[in-house]
FILUMKE-205739 format. One record per residue (C-alpha): residue in three letters; x, y, z. Coordinates in nm, 3 decimals. Each point is the difference from the previous one (the first is absolute). Example, Ala and Ser with C-alpha at 12.3 -4.5 7.8 and 13.67 -1.06 7.14 Angstrom:
2
rest: ALA | u: 1.230 | v: -0.450 | w: 0.780 .
rest: SER | u: 0.137 | v: 0.344 | w: -0.066 .
END
This chain:
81
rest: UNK | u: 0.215 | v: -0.353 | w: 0.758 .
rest: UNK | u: -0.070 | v: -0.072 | w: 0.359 .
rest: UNK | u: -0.211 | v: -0.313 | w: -0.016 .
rest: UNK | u: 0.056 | v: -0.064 | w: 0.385 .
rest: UNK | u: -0.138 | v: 0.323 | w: 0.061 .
rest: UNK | u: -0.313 | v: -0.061 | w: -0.213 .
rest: UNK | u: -0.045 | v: -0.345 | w: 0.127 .
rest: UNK | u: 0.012 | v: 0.168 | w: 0.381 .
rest: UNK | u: -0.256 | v: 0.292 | w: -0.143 .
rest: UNK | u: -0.246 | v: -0.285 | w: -0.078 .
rest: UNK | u: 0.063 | v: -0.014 | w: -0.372 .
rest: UNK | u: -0.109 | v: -0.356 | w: -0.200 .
rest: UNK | u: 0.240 | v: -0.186 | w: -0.159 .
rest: UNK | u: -0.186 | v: 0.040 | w: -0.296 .
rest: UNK | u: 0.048 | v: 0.397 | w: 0.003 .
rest: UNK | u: 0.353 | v: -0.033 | w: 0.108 .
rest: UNK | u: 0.078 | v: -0.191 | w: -0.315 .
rest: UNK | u: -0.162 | v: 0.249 | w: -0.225 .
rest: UNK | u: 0.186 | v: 0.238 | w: 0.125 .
rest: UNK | u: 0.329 | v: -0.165 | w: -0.063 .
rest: UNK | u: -0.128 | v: -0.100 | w: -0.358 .
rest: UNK | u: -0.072 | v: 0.382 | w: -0.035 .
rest: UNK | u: 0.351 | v: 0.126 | w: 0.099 .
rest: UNK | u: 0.165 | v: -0.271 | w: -0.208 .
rest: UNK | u: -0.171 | v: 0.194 | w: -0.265 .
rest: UNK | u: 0.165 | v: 0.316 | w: 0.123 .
rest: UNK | u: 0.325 | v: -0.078 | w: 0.082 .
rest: UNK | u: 0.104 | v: -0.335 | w: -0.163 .
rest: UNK | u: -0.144 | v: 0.012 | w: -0.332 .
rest: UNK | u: 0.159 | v: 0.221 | w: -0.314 .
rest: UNK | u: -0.280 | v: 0.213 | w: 0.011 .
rest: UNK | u: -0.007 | v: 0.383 | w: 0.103 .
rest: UNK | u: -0.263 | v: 0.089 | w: 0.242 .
rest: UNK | u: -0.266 | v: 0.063 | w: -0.209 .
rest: UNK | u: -0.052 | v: -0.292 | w: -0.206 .
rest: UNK | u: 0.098 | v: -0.219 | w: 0.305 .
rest: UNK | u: -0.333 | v: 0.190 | w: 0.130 .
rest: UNK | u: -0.157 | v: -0.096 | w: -0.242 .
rest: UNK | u: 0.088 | v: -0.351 | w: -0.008 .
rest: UNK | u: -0.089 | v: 0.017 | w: 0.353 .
rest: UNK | u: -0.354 | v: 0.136 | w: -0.074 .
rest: UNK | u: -0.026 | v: -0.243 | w: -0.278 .
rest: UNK | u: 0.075 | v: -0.323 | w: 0.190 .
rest: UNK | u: -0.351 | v: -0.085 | w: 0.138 .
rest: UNK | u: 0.198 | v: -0.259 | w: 0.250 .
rest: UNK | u: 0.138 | v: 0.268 | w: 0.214 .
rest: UNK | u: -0.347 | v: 0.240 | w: 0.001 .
rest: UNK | u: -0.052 | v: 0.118 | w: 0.383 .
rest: UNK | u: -0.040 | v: 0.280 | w: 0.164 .
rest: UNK | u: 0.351 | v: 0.017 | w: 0.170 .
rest: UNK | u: 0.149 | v: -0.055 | w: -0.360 .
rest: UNK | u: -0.223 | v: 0.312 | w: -0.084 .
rest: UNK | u: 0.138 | v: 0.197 | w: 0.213 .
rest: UNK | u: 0.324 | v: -0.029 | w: -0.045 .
rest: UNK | u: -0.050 | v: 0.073 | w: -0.369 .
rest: UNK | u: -0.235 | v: 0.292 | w: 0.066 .
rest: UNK | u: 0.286 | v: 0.091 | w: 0.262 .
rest: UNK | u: 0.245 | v: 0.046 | w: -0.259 .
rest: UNK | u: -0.214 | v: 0.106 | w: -0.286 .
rest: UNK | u: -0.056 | v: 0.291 | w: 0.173 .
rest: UNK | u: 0.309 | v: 0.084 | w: 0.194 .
rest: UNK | u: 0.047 | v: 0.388 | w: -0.017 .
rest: UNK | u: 0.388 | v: -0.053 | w: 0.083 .
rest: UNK | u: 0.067 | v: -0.331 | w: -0.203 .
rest: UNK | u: 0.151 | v: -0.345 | w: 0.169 .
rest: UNK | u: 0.296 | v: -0.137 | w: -0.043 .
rest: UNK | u: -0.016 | v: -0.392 | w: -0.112 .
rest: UNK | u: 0.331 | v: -0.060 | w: -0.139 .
rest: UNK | u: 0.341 | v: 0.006 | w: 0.193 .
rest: UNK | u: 0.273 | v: 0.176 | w: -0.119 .
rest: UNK | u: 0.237 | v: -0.227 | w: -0.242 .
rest: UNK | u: 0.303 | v: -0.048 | w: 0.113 .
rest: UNK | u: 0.211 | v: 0.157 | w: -0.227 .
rest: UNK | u: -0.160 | v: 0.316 | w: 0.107 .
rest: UNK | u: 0.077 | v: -0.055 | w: 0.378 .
rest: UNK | u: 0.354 | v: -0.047 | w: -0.115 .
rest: UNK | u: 0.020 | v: 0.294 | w: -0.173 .
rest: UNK | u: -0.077 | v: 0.188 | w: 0.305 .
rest: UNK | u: 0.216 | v: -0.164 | w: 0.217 .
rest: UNK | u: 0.288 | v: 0.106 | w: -0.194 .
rest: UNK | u: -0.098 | v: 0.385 | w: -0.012 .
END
């Protein structure tokens, strides 16, 4: 997350730590993305309109996203092919 850019943007720090809070959910925790959504939604601490949108952003993402890297056995795999 760029939190420089955000600051620059004009961005509280209030918002810009919701926003890390919310893709801690996503990308840290042991959840897939739809219960960490709803954890997310759930967790009245991190309720703003930016956090909203990212959730309403992927919710309803015709292609998908993408919020896990690779493991790296799998990138090894492919290097030896």
């Amino acid at each position: 997350m760029n939190t420089t850019g955000l600051n620059r943007r004009g961005f509280t720090a209030e918002v810009v730590t919701k926003l890390k809070r919310s893709f801690r959910y996503l990308l840290q925790s042991k959840l897939n993305t739809t219960r960490a959504l709803q954890q997310i939604e759930q967790d009245r601490s991190l309720a703003c309109a930016e956090v909203q949108y990212l959730v309403d952003f992927i919710r309803t993402s015709q292609r998908g996203v993408i919020l896990r890297r690779p493991s790296r056995r799998t990138e090894e795999v492919v290097a030896d092919e």
